[in-house]
C-alpha positions as CSV (number, residue, x, y, z in Angstrom):
1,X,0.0,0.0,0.0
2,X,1.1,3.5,-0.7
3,X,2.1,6.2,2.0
4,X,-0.4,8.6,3.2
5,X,-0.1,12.5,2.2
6,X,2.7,14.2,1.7
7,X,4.9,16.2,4.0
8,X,2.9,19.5,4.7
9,X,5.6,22.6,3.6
10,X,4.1,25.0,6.2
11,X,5.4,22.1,8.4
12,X,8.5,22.5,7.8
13,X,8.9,25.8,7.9
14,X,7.4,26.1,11.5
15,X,9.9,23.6,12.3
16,X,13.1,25.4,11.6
17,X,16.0,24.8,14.2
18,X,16.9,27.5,16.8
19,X,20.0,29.5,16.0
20,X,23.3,28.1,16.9
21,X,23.6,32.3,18.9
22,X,20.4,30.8,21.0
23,X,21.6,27.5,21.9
24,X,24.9,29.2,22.5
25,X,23.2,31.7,25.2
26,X,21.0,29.3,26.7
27,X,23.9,26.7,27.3
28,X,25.9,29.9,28.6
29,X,23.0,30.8,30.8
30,X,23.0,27.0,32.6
31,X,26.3,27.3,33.0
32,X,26.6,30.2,34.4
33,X,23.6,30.0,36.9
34,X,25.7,26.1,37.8
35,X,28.8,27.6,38.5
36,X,26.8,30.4,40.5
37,X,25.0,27.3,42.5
38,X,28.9,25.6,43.3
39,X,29.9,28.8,44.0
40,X,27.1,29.5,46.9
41,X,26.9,26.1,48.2
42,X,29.3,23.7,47.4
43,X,33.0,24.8,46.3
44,X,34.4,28.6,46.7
45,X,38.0,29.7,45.0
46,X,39.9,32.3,47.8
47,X,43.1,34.4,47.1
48,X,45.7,34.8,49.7
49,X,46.0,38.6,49.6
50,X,48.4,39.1,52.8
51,X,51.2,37.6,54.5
52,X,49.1,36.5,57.9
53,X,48.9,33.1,57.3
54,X,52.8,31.9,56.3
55,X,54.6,29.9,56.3
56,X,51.8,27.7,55.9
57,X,50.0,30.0,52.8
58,X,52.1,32.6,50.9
59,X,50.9,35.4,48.9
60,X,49.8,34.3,45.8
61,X,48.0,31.2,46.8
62,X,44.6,30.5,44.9
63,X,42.6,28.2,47.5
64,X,39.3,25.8,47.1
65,X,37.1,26.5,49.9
66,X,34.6,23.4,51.2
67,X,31.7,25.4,51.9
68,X,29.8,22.1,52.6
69,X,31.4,20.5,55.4
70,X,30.6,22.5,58.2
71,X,26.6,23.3,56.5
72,X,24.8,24.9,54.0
73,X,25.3,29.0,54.4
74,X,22.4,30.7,53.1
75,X,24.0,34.2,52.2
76,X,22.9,37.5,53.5
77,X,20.8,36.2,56.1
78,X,23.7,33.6,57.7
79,X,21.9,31.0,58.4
80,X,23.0,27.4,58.0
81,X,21.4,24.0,57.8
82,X,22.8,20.5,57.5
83,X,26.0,20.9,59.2
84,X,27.3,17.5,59.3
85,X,31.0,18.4,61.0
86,X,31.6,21.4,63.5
87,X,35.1,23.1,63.3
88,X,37.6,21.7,64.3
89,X,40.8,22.4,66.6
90,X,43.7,23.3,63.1
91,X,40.9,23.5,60.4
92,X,42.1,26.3,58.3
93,X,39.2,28.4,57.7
94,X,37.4,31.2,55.9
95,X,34.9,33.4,57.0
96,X,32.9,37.1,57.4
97,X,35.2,39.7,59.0
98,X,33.1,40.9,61.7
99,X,34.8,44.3,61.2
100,X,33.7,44.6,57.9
101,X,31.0,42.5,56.5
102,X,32.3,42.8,52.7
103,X,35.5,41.0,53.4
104,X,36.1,37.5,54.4
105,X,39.4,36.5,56.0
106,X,41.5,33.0,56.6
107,X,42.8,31.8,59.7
108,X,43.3,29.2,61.9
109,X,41.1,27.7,64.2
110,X,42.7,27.4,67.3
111,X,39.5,27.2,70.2
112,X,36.6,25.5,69.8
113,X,33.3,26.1,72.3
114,X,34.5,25.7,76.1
115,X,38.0,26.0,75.3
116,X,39.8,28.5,77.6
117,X,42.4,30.2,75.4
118,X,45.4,32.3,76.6
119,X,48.8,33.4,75.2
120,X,51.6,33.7,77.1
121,X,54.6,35.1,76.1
122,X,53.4,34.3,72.2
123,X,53.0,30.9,73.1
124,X,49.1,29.3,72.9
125,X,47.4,27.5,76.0
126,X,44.6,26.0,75.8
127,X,42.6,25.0,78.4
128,X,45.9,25.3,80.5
129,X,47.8,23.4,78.9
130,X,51.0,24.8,76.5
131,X,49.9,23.7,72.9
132,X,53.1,22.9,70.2
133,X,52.1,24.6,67.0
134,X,54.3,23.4,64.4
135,X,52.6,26.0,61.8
136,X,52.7,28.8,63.6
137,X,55.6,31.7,62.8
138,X,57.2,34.4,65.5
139,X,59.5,36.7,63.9
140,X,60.1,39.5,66.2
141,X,60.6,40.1,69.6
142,X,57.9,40.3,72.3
143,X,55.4,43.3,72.3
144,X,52.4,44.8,73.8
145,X,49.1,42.4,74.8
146,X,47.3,41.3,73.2
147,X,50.1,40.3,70.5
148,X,52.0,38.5,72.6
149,X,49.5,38.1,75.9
150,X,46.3,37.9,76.4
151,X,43.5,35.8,78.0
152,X,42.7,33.8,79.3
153,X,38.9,34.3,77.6
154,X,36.4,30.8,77.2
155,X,34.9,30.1,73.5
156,X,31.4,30.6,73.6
157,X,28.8,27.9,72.6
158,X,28.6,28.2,68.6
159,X,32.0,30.3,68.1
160,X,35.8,29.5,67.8
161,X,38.7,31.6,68.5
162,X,40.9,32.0,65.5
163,X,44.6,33.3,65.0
164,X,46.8,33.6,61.8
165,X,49.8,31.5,61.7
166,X,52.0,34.4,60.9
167,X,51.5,35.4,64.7
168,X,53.5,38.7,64.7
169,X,51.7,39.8,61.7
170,X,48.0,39.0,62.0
171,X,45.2,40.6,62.8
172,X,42.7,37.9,64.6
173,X,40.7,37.0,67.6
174,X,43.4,38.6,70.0
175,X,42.1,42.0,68.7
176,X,38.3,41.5,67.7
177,X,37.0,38.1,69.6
178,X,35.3,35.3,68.5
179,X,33.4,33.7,65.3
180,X,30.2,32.8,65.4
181,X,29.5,29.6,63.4
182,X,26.9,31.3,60.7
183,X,29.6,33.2,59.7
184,X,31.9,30.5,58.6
185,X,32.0,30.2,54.9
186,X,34.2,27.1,54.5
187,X,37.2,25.0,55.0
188,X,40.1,25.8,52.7
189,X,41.7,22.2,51.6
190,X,43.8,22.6,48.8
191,X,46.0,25.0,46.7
192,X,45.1,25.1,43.1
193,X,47.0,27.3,41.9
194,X,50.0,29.4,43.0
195,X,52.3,32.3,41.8
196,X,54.7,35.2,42.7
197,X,52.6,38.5,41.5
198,X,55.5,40.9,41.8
199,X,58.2,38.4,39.5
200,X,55.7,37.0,37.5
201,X,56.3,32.9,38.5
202,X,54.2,30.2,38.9
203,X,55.0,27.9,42.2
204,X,54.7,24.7,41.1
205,X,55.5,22.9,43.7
206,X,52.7,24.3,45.7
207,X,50.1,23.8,43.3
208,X,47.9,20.8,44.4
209,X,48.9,20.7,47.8
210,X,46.5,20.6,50.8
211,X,45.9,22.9,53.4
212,X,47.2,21.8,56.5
């Protein structure tokens, strides 16, 4: 038996492809509002704009930040759900300078909640007892508190105390206090990429190492 009727023209015209400039945008437009999505929940690249955190980061460092671990963050109001790991003593974090809202800093986590936290002639105590601190850096003599001493002060429930490596040049929790959980934005955890601004050289030996 023979076909039916034929292919209607007007069909075919109606059925004309979308421009390759529209599937272009629209792919552009997914991708864009993915990486937007990673960026706000998941995974968040930092730069390591001062000297606060060496030895352990260096100027120059490009970081991944785990904005997962510690809970979703919902942005501008703070709040966080599904925290399936608190912070840690050592976790290397990033979060909202309480000084200044539009910034974020790095540091280290050094007190959880109920710790007791004191310094002593730049060395940490915690809870009493002298802590070893193979990351941190002191570089210049003692000075005035609360560089050098200060404490002792107790973590609240839901903060941690927080101090930059580079302990003679930082600017931390010995000078503006604690930081409340919903302020966290993640934990950094590895290096991606790395490179000397001022001579123009990529560190390769740096890139791909964790944060530690």
């Amino acid at each position: 038996m023979s076909g039916g009727a034929g292919t209607d023209p007007r069909v075919e015209r109606e059925a004309t492809p979308k421009s390759v400039l529209r599937e272009y945008a629209e792919a552009l437009a997914v991708a864009l509002a993915l990486a937007m999505f990673i960026r706000t929940f998941f995974v968040q690249a930092f730069k390591i704009p001062s000297g606060s955190m060496l030895p352990t980061l260096q100027i120059g460092d490009h970081l991944l930040v785990n904005k997962l671990l510690y809970g979703i963050r919902i942005p501008v109001y703070g709040t966080r759900y599904l925290g399936w790991f608190e912070p840690e003593r050592g976790d290397v974090i990033v979060f909202v300078y309480p000084e200044d809202r539009e910034k974020d800093f790095i540091k280290r986590v050094v007190g959880i909640p109920g710790d007791t936290i004191e310094i002593r002639h730049k060395i940490l105590y915690r809870n009493g007892e002298k802590i070893d601190e193979p990351w941190a850096w002191r570089s210049e003599p003692e000075g005035p508190a609360p560089r050098d001493n200060y404490g002792p002060v107790t973590v609240p429930p839901a903060h941690v105390f927080v101090m930059g490596d580079n302990r003679d040049h930082s600017f931390d929790s010995r000078f503006w206090g604690f930081v409340p959980y919903e302020d966290i934005k993640g934990k950094a955890f590895v290096i991606y990429w790395s490179w000397d601004g001022d001579d123009s050289w990529v560190r390769w030996s740096r890139i791909g190492s964790p944060v530690r």
